[in-house]
ROKOL-726730 format. One record per residue (C-alpha): x, y, z. Coordinates in nm, 3 decimals, decimal comma, always signed. Each point is the difference from the previous one (the first is absolute). Example, Ala and Ser with C-alpha at 12.3 -4.5 7.8 and 13.67 -1.06 7.14 Angstrom:
SITE/u/v/w
SITE/+1,230/-0,450/+0,780 .
SITE/+0,137/+0,344/-0,066 .
//
This chain:
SITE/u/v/w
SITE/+11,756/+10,881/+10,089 .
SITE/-0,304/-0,055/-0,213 .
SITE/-0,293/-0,128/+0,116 .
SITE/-0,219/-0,221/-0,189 .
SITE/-0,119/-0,337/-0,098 .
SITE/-0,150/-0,046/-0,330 .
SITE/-0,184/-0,385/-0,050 .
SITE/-0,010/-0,046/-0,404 .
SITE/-0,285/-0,277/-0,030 .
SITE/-0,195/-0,267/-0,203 .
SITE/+0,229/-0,008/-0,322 .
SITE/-0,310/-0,187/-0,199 .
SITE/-0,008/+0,124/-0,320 .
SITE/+0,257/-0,230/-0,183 .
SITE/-0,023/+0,009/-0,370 .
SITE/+0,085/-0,363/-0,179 .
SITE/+0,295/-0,067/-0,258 .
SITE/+0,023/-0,294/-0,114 .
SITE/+0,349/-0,093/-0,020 .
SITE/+0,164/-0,188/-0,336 .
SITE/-0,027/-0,336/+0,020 .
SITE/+0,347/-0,107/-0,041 .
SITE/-0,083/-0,161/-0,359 .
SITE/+0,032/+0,372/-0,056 .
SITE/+0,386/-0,005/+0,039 .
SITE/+0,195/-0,130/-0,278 .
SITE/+0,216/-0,237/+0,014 .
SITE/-0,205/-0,180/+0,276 .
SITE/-0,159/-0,251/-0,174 .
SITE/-0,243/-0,007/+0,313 .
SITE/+0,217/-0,141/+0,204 .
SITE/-0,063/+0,184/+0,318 .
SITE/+0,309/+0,165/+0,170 .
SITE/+0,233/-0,029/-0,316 .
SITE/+0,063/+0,364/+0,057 .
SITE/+0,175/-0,027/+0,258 .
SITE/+0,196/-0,261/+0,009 .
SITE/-0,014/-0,161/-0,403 .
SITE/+0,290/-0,073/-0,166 .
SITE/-0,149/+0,108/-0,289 .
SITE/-0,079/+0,283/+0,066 .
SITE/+0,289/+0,073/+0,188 .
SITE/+0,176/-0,054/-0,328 .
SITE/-0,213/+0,221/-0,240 .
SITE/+0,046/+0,285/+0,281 .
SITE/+0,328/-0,038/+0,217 .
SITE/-0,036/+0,391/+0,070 .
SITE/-0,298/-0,072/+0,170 .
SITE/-0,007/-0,271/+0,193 .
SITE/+0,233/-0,241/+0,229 .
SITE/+0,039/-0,348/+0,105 .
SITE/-0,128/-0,064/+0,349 .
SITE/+0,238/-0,210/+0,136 .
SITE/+0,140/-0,055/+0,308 .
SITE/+0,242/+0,255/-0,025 .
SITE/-0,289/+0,255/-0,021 .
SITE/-0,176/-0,081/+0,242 .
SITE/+0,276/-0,010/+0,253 .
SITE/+0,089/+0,347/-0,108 .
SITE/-0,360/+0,084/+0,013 .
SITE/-0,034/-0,065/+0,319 .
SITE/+0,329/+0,135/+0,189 .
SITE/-0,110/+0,351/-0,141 .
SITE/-0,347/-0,065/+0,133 .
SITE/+0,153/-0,094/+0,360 .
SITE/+0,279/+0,285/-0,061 .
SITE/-0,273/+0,231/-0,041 .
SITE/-0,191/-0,142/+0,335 .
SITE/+0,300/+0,018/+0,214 .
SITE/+0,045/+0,365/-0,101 .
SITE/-0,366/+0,149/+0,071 .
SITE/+0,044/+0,165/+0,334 .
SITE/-0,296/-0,012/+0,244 .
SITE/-0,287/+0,273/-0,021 .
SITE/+0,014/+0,162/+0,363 .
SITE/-0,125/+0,333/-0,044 .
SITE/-0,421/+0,077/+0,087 .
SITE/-0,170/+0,076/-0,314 .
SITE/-0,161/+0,322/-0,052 .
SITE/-0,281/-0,090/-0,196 .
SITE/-0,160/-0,337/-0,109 .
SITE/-0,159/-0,088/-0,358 .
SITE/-0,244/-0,264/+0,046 .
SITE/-0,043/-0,126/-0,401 .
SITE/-0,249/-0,309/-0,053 .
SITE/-0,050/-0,170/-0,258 .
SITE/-0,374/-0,178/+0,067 .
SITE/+0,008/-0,372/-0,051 .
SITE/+0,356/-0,020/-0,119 .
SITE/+0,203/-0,314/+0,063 .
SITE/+0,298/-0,181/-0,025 .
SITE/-0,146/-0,171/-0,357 .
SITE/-0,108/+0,371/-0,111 .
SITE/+0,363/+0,135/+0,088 .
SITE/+0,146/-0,294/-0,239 .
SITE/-0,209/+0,023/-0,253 .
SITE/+0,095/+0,393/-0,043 .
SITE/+0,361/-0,105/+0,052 .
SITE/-0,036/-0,219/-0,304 .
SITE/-0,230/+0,215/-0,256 .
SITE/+0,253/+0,288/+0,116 .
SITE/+0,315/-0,211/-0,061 .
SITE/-0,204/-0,111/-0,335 .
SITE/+0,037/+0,399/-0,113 .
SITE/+0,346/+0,067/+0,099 .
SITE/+0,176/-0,331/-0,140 .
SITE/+0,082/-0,051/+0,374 .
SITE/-0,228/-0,319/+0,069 .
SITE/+0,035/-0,171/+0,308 .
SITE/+0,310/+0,188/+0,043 .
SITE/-0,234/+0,324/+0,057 .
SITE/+0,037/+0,200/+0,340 .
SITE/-0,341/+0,172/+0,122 .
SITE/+0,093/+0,340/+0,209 .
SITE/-0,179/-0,147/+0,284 .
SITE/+0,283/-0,268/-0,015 .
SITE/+0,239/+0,225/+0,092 .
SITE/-0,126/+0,156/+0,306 .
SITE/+0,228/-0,122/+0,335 .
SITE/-0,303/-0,158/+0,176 .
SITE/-0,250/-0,200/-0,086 .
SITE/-0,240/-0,245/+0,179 .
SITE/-0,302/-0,225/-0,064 .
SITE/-0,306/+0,003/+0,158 .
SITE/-0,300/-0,260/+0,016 .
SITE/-0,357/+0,153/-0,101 .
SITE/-0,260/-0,224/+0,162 .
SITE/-0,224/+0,170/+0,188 .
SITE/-0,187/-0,119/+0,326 .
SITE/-0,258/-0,204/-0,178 .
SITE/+0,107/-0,072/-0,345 .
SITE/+0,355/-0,165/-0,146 .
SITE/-0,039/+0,246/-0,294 .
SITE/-0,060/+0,409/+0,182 .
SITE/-0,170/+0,281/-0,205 .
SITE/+0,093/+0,404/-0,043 .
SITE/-0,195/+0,055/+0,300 .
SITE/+0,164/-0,274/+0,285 .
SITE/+0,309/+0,047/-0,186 .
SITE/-0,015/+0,386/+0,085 .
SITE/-0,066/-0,028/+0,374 .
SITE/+0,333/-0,296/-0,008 .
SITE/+0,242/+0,227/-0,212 .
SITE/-0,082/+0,367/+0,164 .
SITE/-0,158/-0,109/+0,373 .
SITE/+0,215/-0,296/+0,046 .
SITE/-0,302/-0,196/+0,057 .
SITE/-0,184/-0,330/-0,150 .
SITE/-0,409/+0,036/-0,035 .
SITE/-0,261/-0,170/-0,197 .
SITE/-0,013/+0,023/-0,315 .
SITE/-0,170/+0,330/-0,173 .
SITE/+0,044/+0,192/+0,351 .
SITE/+0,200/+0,250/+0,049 .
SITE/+0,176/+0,173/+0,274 .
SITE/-0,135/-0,257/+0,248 .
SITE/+0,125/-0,306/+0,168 .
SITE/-0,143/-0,353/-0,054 .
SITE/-0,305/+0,070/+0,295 .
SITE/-0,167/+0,191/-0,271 .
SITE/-0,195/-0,259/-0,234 .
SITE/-0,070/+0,130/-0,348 .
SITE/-0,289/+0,260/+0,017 .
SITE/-0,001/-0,028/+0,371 .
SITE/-0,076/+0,362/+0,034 .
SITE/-0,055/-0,016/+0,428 .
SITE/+0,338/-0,141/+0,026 .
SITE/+0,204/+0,199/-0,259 .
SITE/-0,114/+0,331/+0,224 .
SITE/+0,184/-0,177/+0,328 .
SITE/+0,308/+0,225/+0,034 .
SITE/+0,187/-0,304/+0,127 .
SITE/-0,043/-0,168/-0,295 .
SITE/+0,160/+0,306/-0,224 .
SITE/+0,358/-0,048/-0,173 .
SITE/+0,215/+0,312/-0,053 .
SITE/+0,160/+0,042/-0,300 .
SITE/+0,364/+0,175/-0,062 .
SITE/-0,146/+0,318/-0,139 .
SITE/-0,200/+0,056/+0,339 .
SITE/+0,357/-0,075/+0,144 .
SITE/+0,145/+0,254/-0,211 .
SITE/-0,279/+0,253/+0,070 .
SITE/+0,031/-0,091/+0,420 .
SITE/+0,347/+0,100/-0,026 .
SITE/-0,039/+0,301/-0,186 .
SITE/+0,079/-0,089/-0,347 .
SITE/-0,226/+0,118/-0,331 .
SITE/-0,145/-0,299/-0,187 .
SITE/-0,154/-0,087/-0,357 .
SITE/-0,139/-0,204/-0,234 .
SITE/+0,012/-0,017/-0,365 .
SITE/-0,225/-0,294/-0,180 .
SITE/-0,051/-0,062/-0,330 .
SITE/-0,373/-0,161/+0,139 .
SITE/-0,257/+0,133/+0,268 .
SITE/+0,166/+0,178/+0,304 .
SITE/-0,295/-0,195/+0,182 .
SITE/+0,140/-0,327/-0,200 .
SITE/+0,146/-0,294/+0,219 .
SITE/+0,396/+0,122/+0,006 .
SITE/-0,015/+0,330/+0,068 .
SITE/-0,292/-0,039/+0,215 .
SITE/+0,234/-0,222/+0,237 .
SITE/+0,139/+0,287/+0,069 .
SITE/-0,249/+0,172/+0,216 .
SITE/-0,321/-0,219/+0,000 .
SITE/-0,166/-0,235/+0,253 .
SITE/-0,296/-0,198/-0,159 .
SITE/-0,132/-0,387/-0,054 .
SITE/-0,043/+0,030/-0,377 .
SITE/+0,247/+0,112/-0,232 .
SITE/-0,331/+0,102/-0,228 .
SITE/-0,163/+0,281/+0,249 .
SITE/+0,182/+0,297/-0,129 .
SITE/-0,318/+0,214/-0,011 .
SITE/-0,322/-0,018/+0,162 .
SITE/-0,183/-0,137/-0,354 .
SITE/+0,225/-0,298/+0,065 .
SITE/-0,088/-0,088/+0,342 .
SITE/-0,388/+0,078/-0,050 .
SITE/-0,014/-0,233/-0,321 .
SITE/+0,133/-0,312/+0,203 .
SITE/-0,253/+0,087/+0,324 .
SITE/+0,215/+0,191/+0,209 .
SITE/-0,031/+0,266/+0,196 .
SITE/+0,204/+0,319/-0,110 .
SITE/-0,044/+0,161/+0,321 .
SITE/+0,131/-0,267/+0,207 .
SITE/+0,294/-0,050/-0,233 .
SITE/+0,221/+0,236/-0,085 .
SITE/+0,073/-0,039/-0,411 .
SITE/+0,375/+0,006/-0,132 .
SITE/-0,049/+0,369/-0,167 .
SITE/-0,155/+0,154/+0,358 .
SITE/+0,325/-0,180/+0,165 .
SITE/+0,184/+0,234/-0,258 .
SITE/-0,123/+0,326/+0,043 .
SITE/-0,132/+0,008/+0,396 .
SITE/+0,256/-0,325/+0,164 .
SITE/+0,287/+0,084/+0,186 .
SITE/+0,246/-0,106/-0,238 .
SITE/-0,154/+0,006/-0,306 .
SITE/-0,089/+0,404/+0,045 .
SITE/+0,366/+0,070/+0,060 .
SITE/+0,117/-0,099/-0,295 .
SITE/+0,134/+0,271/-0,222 .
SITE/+0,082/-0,139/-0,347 .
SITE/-0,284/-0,205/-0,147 .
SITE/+0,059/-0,049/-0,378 .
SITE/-0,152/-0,244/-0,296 .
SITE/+0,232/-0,033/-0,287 .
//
């Protein structure tokens, strides 16, 4: 049985296009939505496109529930897990993909992400202990340690105040994340970033501190601290007790 986890974090780098206004189309006249559903249109390209009536949508949805009924539970362990995240997306960022993607394939709202397909799926809220809207670094400790903090801490519980260095080094206060769980029971972990391995997701992984900011000792000194007395994200790497055991540490 193989034994690994691989985390793939902090999918930032998103590159903009703009998607057609749908003046773009013909036949559209800017109305919005005429290609779906336009008689017009629907005449000019019967190949193409279909009424929505009832009809369709009954059909639509008996192969949808067809489909359900058929999907037989997922029983067996896993071997491995694949952690992907995609920092700061949401449900509006899913849609709007959705829509630019069904924009490029003719499919429109009709358009089926992969994602969309998978046999479970949840929602989650994202507040963190302090603030309605949560950061990379609170987010990290909820999503991998199961835990709420403050906001821009990570890998500690709400006792530790932002830049609170005396209580982010009380053990009691530390979070453990699912890669230390995979590493207590024997597994090898990794991380593969397209930022910092000391940045706020992947540092979830295998950091305690009060400020999301202290990944080296520079950091720390330039806002008063004390570097001895706190223990920076990238020492936490190399010398910590998770974050040494780590085996794969890549930046794409």
């Amino acid at each position: 049985m193989p034994r690994s986890l691989l985390l793939v974090l902090e999918i930032k780098e998103c590159h903009y296009i703009p998607p057609p206004s749908f003046l773009d189309y013909p036949h559209t006249n800017g109305q919005d939505h005429l290609h779906v559903t336009g008689s017009k249109r629907l005449r000019e390209n019967p190949e193409t496109f279909a009424i929505e009536d009832s009809s369709y949508w009954n059909q639509a949805m008996q192969a949808e529930l067809t489909a359900q009924l058929q999907k037989a539970p997922i029983v067996q362990q896993a071997k491995n897990i694949i952690f992907f995240i995609g920092d700061g997306t949401s449900i509006s960022t899913l849609s709007a993909a959705r829509l630019l993607k069904g924009r490029q394939t003719g499919q429109f709202e009709h358009q089926v992400m992969t994602y969309e397909t998978f046999p479970y799926s949840t929602l989650i809220k994202t507040y963190s202990a302090d603030k309605q809207v949560t950061d990379s670094a609170a987010s990290a400790t909820a999503y991998l340690n199961g835990v709420k903090g403050n906001q821009a801490t990570i890998g500690v519980d709400a006792n530790v105040l932002l830049a609170d260095c005396a209580a982010m080094n009380v053990p009691e206060y530390h979070t453990t994340s699912i890669l230390t769980n995979f590493q207590d029971a024997g597994r090898s972990t990794g991380i593969v970033t397209v930022t910092r391995v000391t940045h706020a997701s992947p540092s979830g992984n295998y950091a305690h501190t009060a400020e999301r900011h202290w990944e080296n000792d520079d950091d720390i000194l330039a806002e008063g601290g004390d570097s001895d007395a706190c223990d920076d994200i990238a020492e936490q790497l190399v010398l910590g007790d998770t974050g040494s055991k780590i085996k794969k540490l890549t930046r794409q």
